[in-house]
C-alpha positions in Angstrom: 103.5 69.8 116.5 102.9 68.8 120.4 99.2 67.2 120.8 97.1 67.9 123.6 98.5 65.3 126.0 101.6 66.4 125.5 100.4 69.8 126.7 98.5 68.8 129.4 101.4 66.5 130.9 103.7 69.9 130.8 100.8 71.3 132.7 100.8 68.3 134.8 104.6 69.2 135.4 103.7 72.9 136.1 102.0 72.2 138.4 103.5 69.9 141.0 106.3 72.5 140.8 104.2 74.9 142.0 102.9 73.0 144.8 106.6 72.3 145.5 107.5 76.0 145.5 104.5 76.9 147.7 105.4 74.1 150.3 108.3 75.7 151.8 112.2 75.7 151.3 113.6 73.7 148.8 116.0 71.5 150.8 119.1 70.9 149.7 121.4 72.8 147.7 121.4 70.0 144.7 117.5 69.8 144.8 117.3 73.7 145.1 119.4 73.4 141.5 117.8 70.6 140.1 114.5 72.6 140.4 115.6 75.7 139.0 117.1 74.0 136.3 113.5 72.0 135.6 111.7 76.0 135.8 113.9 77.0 133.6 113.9 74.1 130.9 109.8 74.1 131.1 110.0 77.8 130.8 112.0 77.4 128.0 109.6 74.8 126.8 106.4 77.1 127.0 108.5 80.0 125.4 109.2 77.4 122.5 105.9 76.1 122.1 105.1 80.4 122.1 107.4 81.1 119.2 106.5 78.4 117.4 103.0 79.7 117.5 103.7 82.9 115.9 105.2 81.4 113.5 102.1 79.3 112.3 99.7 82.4 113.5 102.0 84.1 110.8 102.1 81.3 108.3 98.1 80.7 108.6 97.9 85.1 108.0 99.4 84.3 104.7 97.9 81.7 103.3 94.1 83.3 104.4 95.1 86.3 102.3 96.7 84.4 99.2 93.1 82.7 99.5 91.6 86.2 99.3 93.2 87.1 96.3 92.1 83.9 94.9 88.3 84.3 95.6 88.9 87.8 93.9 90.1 86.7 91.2 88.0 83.5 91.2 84.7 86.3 91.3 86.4 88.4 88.6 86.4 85.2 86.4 82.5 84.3 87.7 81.6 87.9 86.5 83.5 87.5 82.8 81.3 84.8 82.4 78.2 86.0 83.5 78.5 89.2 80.8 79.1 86.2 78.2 76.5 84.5 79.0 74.3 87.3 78.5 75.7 87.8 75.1 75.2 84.5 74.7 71.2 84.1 75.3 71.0 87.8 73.1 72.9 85.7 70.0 70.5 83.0 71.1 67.1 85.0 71.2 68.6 86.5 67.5 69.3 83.0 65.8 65.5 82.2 67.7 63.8 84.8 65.4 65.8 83.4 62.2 64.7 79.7 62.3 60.9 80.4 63.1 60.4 78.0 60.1 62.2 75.1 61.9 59.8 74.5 65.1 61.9 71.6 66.0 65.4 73.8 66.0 63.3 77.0 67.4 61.9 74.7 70.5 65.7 73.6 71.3 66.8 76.8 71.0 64.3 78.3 73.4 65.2 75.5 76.0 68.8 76.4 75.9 68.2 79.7 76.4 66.5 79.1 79.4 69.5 77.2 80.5 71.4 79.9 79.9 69.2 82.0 81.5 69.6 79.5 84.9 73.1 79.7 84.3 73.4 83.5 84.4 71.3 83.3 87.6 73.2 80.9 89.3 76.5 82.8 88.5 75.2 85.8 90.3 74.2 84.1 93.1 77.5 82.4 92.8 79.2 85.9 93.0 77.3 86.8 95.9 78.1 84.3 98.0 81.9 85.0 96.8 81.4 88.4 97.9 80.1 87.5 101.5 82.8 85.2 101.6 85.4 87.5 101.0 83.8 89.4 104.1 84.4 86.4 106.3 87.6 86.0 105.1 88.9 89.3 106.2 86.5 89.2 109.4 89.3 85.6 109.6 92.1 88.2 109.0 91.3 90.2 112.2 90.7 87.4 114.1 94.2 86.1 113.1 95.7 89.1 113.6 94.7 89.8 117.1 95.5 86.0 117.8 99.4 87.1 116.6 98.8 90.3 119.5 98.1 87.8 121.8 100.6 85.3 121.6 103.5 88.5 121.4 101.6 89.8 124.4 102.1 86.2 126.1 105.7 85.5 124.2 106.4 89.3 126.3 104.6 87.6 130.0 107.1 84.5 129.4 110.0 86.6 129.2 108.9 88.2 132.6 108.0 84.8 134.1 111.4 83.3 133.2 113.1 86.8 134.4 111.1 85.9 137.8 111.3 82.3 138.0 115.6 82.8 137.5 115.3 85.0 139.9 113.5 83.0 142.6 116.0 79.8 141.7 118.7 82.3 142.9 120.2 81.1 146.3 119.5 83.3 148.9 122.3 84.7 150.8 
């Protein structure tokens, strides 16, 4: 992948050519060819460094919405256990009433209830917060998808530029 000062050096390229353009004619015939050839290549370049964009734009699209399916099935699994849970603490509360002669055993078994209680709570709040995630996620999937509009829409303007830019490198008659 090209880092940032990679990038910015292109730019830096960019732009002296543009300064070059807007001084004037070219010169020579062989420095007229060499430039076209250096628009081209960078143009090239950019439309490389475009495409290759997509391509992770598309790759990143996947990947957020295999992470969907996970959280979905990831709450589907959260929710399984809450309703054992609550099966759990009702075979707890029955085995409660049946050792009433055992304080000891009865006092343990009222403490894990309550920690099954805590647990059932905190798996709903756990399934919550999967939900709202699952709202960000596809709020992400939007965003991602009008990033792939952008780049085609920019992929299209690089086309056009090079179209322009081969046509300015054309001698003039």
């Amino acid at each position: 992948m090209i880092k940032r000062d990679q990038i910015d050096a292109l730019n830096a390229v960019l732009s002296d050519l543009e300064s070059d353009l807007e001084r004037g004619p070219l010169g020579d015939a062989a420095g007229r060819t060499d430039r076209a050839l250096w628009v081209r290549l960078l143009t090239a370049l950019v439309a490389v460094l475009a495409l290759s964009n997509l391509y992770f734009v598309n790759d990143l699209t996947d990947e957020v919405a295999l992470i969907i399916d996970r959280a979905q099935e990831m709450t589907d699994l959260f929710g399984r256990v809450a309703e054992r849970m609550d099966q759990i603490r009702a075979e707890v509360d029955d085995i409660d009433q049946s050792v009433v002669l055992m304080p000891v055993v009865s006092a343990q078994m009222r403490e894990m209830a309550s920690h099954v209680q805590v647990m059932g709570q905190s798996v709903t709040v756990m399934d919550r917060s999967t939900e709202g995630l699952g709202g960000a996620v596809a709020t992400m999937d939007g965003t991602v998808r009008d990033m792939t509009m952008r780049f085609y829409d920019l992929n299209r303007t690089l086309g056009a530029m090079r179209i322009d830019v081969d046509q300015m490198a054309r001698p003039v008659p």
